[in-house]
Rosetta silent file (secondary structure, phi, psi, omega in degrees, C-alpha in Angstrom):
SEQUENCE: XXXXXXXXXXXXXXXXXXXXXXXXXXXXXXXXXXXXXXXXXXXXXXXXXXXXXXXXXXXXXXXXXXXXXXXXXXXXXXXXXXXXXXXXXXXXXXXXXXXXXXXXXXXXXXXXXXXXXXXXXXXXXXXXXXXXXXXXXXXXXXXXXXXXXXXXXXXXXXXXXXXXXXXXXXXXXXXXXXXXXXXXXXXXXXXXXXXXXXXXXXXXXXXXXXXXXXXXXXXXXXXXXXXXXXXXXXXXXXXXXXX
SCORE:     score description
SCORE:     0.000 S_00000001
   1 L     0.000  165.370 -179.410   89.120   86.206   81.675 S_00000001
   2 L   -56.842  115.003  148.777   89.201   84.094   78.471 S_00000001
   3 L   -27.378  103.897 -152.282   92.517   83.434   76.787 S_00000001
   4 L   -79.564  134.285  167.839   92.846   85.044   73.240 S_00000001
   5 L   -64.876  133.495 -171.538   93.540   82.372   70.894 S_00000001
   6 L   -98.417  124.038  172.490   97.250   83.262   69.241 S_00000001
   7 L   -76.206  141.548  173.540   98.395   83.353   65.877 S_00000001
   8 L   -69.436  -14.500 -169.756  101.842   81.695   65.724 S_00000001
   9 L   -90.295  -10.926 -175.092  103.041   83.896   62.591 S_00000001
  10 L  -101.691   -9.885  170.348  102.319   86.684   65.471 S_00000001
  11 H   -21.047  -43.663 -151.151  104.578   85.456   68.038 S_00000001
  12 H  -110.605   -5.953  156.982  107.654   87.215   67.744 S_00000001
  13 H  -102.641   25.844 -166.269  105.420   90.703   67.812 S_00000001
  14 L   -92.783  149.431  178.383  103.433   89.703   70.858 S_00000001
  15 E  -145.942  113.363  150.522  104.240   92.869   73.710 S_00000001
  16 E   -74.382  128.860 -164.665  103.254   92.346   77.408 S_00000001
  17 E  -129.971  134.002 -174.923  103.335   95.040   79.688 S_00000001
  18 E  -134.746  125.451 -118.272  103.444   94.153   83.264 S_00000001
  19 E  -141.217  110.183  144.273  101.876   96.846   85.314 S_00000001
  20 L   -14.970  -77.012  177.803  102.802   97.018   89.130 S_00000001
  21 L  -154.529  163.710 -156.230   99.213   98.512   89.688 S_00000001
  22 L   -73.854  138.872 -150.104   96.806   99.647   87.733 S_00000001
  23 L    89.675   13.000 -174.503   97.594  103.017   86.063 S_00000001
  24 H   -98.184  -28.002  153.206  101.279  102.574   85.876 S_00000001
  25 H   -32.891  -86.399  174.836  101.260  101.617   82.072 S_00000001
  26 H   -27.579  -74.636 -165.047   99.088  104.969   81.026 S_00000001
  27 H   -33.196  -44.831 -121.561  101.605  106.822   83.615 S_00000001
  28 H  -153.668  -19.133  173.607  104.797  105.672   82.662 S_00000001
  29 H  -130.873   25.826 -155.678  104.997  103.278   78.890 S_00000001
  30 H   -62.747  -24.437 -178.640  101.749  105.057   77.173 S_00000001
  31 H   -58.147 -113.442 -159.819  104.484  105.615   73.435 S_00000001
  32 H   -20.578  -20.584  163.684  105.151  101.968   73.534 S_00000001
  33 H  -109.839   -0.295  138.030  101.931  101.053   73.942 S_00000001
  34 L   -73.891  -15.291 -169.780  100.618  102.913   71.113 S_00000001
  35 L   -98.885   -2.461  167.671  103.542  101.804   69.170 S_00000001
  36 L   -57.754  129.783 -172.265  102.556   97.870   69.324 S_00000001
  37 L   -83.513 -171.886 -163.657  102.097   97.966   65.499 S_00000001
  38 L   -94.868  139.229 -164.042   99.055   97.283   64.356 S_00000001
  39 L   102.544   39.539  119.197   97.120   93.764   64.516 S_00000001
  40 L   -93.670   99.541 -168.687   99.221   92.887   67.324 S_00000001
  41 L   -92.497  144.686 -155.277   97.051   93.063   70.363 S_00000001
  42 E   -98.165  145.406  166.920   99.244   93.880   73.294 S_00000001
  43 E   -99.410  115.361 -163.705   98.613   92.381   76.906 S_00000001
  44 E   -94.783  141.378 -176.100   98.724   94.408   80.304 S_00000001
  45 E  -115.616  117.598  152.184   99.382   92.385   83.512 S_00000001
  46 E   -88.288   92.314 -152.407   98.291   93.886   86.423 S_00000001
  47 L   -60.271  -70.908 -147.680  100.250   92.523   89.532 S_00000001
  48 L   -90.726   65.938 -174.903   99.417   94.189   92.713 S_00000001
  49 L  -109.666   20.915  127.437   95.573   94.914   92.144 S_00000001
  50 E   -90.293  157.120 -172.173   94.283   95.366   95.293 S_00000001
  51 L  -159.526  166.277  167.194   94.459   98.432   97.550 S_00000001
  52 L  -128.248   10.464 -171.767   92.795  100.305  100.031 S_00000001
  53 L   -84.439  103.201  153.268   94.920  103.240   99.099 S_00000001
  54 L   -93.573   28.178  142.516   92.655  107.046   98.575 S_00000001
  55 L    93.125    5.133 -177.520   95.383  109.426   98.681 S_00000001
  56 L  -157.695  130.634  143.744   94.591  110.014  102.825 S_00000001
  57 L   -64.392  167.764  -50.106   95.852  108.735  106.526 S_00000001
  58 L   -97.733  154.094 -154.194   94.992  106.574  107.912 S_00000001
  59 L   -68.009  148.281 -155.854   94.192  104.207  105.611 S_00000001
  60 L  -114.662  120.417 -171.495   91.158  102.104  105.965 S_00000001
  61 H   -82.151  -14.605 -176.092   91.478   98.103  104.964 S_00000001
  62 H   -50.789  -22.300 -159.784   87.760   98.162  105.344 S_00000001
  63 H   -77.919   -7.095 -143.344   87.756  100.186  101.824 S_00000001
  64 H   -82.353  -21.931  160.357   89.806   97.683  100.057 S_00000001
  65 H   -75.101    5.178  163.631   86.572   95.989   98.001 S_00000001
  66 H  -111.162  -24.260  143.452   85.547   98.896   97.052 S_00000001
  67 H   -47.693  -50.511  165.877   88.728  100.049   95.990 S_00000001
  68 H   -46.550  -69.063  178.543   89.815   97.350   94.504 S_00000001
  69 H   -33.797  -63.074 -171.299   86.657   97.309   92.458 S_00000001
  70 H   -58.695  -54.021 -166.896   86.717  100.740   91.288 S_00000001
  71 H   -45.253  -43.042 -159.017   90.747  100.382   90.774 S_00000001
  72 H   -88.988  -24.944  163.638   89.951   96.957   88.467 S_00000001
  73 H   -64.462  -34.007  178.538   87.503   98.560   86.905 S_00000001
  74 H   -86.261  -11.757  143.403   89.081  101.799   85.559 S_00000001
  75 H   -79.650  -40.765 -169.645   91.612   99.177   84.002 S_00000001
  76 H   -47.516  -66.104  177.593   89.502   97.216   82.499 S_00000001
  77 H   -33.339  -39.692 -178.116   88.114  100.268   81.009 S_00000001
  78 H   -78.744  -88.449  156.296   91.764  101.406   79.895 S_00000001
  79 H    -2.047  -76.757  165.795   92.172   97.932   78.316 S_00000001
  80 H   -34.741  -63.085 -143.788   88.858   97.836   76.355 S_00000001
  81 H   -71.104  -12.546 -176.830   89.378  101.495   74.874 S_00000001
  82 L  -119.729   53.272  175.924   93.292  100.969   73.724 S_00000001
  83 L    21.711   70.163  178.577   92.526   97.013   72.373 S_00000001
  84 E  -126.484  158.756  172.042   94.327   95.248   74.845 S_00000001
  85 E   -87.845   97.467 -170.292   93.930   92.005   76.311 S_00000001
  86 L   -77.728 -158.833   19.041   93.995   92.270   80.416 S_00000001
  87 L   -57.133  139.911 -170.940   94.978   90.122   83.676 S_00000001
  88 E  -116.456   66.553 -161.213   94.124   90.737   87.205 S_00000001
  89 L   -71.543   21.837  159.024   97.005   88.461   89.181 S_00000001
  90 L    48.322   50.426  150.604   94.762   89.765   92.380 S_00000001
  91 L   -80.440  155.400 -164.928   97.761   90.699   94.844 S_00000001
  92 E   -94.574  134.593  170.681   97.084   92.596   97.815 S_00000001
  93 L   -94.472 -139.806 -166.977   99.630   95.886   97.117 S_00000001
  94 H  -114.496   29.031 -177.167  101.220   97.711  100.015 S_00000001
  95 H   -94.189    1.265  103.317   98.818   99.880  101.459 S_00000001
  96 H   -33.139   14.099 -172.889   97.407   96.327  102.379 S_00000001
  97 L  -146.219  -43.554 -164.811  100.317   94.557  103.526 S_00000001
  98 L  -171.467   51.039  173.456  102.026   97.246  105.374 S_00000001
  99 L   -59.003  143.451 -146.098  100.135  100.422  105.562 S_00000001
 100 L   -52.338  135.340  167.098  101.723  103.586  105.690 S_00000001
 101 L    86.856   20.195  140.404  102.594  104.735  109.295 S_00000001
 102 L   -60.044  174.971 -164.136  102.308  100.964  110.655 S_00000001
 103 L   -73.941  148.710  166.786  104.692   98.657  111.610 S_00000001
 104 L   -83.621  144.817  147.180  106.863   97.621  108.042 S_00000001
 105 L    20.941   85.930  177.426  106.654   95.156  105.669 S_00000001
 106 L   -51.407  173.019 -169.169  108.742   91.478  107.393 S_00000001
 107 L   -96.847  -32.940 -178.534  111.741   90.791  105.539 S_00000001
 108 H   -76.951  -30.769  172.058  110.270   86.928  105.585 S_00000001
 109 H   -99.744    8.582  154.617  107.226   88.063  104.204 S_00000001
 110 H   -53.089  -93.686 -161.708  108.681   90.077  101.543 S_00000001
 111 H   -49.871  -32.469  121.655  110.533   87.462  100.407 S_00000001
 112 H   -12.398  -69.075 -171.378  107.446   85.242  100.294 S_00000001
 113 H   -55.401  -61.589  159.323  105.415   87.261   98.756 S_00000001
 114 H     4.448  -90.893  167.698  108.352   87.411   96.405 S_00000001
 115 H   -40.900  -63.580 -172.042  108.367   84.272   95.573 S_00000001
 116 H   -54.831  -51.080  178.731  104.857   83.831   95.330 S_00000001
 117 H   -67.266   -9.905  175.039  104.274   86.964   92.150 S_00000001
 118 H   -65.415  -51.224  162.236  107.153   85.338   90.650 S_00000001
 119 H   -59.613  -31.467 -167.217  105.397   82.167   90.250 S_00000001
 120 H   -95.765  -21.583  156.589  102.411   83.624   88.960 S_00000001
 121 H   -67.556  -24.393  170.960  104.485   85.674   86.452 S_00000001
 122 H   -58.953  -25.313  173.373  106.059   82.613   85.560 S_00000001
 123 L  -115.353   30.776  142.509  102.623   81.312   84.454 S_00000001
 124 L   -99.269 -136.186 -140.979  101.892   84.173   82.255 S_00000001
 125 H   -10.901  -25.823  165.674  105.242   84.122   80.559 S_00000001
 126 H   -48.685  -74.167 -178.248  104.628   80.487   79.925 S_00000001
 127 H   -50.921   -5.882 -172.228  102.047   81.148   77.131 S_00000001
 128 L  -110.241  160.299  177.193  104.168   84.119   75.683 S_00000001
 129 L   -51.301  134.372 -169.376  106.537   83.951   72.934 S_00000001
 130 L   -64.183  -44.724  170.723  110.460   83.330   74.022 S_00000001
 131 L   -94.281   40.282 -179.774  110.633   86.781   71.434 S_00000001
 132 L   -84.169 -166.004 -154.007  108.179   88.912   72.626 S_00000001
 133 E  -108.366   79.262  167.428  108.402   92.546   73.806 S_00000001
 134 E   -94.978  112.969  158.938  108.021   92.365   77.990 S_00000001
 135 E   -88.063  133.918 -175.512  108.058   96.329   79.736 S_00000001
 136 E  -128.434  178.741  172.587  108.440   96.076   83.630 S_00000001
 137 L   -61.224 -173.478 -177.730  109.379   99.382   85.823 S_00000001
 138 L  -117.994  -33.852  177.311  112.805  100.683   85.798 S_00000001
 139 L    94.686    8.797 -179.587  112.552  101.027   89.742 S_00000001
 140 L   -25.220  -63.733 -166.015  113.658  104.444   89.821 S_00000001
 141 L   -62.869    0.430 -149.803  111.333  104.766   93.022 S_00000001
 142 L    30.880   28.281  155.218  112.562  101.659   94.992 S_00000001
 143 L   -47.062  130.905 -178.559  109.083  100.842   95.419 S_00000001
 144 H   -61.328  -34.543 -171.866  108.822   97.223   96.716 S_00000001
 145 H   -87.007  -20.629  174.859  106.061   96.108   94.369 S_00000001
 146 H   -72.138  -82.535 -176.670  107.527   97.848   90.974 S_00000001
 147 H   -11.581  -58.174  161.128  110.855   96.048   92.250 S_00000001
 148 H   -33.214  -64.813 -172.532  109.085   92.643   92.511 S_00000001
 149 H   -67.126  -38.575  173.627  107.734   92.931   89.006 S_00000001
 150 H   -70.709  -82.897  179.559  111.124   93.855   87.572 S_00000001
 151 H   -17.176  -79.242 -157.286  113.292   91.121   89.609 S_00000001
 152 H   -62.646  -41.724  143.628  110.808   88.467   88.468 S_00000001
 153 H   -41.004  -50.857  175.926  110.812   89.444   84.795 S_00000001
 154 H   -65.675  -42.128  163.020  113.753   89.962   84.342 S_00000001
 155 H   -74.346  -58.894 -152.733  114.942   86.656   85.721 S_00000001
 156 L   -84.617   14.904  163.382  112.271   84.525   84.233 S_00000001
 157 L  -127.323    0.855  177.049  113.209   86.194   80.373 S_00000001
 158 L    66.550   46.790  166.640  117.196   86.382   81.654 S_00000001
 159 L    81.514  -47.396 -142.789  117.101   90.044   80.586 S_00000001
 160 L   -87.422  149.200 -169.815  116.545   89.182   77.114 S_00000001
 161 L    59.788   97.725  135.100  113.560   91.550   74.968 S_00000001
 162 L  -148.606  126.065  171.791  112.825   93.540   78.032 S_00000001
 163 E  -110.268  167.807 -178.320  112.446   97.359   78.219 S_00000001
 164 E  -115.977  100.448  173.173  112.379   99.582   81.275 S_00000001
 165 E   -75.783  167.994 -170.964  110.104  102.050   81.656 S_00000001
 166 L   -98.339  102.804  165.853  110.715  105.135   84.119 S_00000001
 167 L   -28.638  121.926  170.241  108.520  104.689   87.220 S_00000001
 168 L  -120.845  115.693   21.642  105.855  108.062   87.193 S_00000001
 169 L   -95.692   54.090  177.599  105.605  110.514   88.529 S_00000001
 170 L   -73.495  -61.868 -163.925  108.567  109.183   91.141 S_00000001
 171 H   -39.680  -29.933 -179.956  111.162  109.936   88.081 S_00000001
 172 H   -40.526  -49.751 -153.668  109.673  113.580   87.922 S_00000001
 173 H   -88.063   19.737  172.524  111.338  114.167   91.797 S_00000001
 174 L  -138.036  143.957 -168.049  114.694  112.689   91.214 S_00000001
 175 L   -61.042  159.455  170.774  117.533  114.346   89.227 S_00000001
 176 H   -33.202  -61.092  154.139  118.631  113.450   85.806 S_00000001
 177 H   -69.055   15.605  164.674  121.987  112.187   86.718 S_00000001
 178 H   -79.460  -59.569  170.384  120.164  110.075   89.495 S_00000001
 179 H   -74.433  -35.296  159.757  118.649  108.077   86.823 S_00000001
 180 H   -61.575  -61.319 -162.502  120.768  107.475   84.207 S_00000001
 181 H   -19.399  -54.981  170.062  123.192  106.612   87.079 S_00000001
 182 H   -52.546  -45.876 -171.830  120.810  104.047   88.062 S_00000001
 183 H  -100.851   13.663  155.023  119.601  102.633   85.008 S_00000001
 184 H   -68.173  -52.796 -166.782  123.484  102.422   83.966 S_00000001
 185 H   -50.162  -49.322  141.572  124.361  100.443   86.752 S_00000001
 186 L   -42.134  -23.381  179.500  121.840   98.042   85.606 S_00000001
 187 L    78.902   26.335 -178.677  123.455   97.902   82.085 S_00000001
 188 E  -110.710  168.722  161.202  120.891   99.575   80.366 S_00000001
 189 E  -113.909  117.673 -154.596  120.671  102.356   77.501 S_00000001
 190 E   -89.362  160.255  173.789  117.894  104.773   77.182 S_00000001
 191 E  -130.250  141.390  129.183  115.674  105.537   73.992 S_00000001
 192 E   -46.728  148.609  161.910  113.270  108.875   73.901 S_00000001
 193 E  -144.600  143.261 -160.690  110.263  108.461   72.399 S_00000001
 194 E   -82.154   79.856 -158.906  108.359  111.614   71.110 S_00000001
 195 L   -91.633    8.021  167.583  105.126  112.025   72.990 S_00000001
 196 L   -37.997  -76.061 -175.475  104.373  115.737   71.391 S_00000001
 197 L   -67.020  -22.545  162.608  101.904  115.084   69.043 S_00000001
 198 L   -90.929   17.536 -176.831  100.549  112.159   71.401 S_00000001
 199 L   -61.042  -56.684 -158.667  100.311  114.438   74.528 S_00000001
 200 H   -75.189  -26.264  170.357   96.479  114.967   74.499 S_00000001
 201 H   -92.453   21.615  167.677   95.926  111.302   73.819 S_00000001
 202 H  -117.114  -34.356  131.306   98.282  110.165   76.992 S_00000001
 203 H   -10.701  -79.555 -154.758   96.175  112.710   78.958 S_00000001
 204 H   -64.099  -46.635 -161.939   92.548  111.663   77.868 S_00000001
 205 H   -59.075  -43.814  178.881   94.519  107.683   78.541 S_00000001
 206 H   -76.107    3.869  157.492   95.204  108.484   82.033 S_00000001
 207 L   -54.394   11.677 -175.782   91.583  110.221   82.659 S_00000001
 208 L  -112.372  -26.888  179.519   90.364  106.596   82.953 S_00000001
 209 L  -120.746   55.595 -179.857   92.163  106.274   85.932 S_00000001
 210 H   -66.256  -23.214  170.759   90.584  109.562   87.576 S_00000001
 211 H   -85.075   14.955  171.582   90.332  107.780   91.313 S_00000001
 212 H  -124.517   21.296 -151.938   94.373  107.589   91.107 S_00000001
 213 L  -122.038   82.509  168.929   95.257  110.574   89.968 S_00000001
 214 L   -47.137  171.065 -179.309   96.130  113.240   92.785 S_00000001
 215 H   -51.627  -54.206 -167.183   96.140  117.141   92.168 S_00000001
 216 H   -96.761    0.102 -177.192   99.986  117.457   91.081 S_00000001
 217 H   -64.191  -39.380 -165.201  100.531  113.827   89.206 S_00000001
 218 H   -65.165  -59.208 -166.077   99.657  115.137   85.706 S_00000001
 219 H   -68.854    2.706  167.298  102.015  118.758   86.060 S_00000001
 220 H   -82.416  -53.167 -175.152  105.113  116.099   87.678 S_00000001
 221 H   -72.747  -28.231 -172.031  104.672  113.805   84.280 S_00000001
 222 H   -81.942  -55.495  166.746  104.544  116.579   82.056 S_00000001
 223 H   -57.496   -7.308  148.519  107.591  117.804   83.232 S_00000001
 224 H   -49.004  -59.787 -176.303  109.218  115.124   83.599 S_00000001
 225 H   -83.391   18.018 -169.549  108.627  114.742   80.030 S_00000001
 226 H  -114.240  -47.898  155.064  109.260  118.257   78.986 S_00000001
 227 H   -29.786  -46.460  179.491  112.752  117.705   80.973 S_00000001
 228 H   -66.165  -48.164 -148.154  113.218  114.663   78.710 S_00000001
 229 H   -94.756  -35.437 -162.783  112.052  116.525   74.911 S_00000001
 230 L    56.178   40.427 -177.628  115.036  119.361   76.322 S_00000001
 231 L    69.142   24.580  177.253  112.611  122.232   75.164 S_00000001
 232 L  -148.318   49.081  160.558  112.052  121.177   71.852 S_00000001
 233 L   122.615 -168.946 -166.781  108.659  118.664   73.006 S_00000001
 234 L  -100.952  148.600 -171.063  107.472  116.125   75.128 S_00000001
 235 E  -138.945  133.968 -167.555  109.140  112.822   75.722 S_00000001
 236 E  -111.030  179.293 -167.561  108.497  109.448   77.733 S_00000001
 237 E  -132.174  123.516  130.945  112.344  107.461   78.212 S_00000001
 238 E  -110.658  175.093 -166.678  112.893  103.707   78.163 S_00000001
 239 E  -112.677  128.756  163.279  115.569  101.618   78.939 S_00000001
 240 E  -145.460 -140.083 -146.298  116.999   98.452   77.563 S_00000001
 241 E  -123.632  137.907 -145.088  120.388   96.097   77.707 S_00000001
 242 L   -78.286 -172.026  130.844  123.127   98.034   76.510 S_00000001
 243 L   -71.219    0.000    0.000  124.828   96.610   73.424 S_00000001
């Protein structure tokens, strides 16, 4: 897609969100990305945006253009309606690489692969301000491709301006003290952010991505975030580098 020309007086408020696959923004940073103030339009990175993944074994690579399609479409769509600026770095994710109940994933072509989204994050991050805003995954799930996307961020800004959002719904299934534990270890410090009054509009934003959205994802994030608010609302958690 075209390249939005930038104002330089807007630099130092530009916020990138770099998105595993598509729906993990909506899932898992939707405060923060209402909270880009306003006249700063924020940009979502989508790494890993092909799949052949529908939620059923076993999975069929024949499916994956018309997955993919639908998948890039319901971001785009997601984009448009919350004034964002989009990229589609076209990676195959891993129900495509090393679909489930197949042989796994090599260790050389991990590390490849690696290499390769690294590079291509590296040429985003060129064009962005040294003080912008970049949110990657936290990695709660040890998912390989959220994992990717953090490692290479995270190296290519050295940590600095980067928050961590809480992988969704994974964080739902793992205890509290699992996750701080985790995102301690890391050197990070969490902030709440108060999604009460913005529940029904984090909702209608993931309803855009209705082919990725199993039966139980929506009641795992809201409790997850009703676990976070401690009975007195709803809450989404990031992370960033401790002081």
């Amino acid at each position: 897609m075209a390249e939005r020309a930038r104002d330089p007086k807007q630099e130092a408020a530009e916020h990138v969100f770099f998105s595993p696959h598509p729906d993990d923004v909506a899932l898992c940073a939707y405060a923060s990305l209402l909270g880009v103030p306003r006249g700063v339009v924020p940009t979502l990175v989508t790494v890993f945006s092909q799949s052949c993944w529908e939620f059923a074994l076993p999975v069929d690579p024949s499916r994956a253009m018309a997955v993919t399609s639908l998948r890039m479409g319901e971001d785009r769509r997601f984009a448009r309606a919350h004034g964002a600026d989009l990229v589609h770095l076209g990676f195959r994710d891993t129900s495509l690489r090393a679909p489930p109940g197949g042989l796994p994933e090599p260790e050389e072509a991990r590390a490849a692969l690696a290499s390769r989204v690294r590079l291509a994050l590296e040429e985003v991050l060129v064009n962005v301000s040294p003080d912008a805003v970049c949110y990657v995954p936290l990695g709660i799930s040890s998912h390989v491709d959220h994992l990717m996307v953090r490692d290479a961020v995270r190296a290519l800004r050295g940590g600095r301006n980067v928050v961590y959002y809480e992988d969704l719904p994974y964080s739902a299934h793992h205890p509290e003290d699992e996750i701080v534990d985790y995102a301690w270890a890391l050197g990070l410090s969490p902030r709440c952010l108060d999604m009460t009054a913005l529940w029904a509009a984090k909702v209608r934003g993931l309803s855009f991505y209705a082919s990725q959205l199993e039966p139980h994802t929506l009641p795992a994030v809201e409790a997850h975030a009703r676990r976070l608010g401690s009975g007195r609302g709803l809450c989404e958690r990031v992370w960033t580098v401790a002081s």
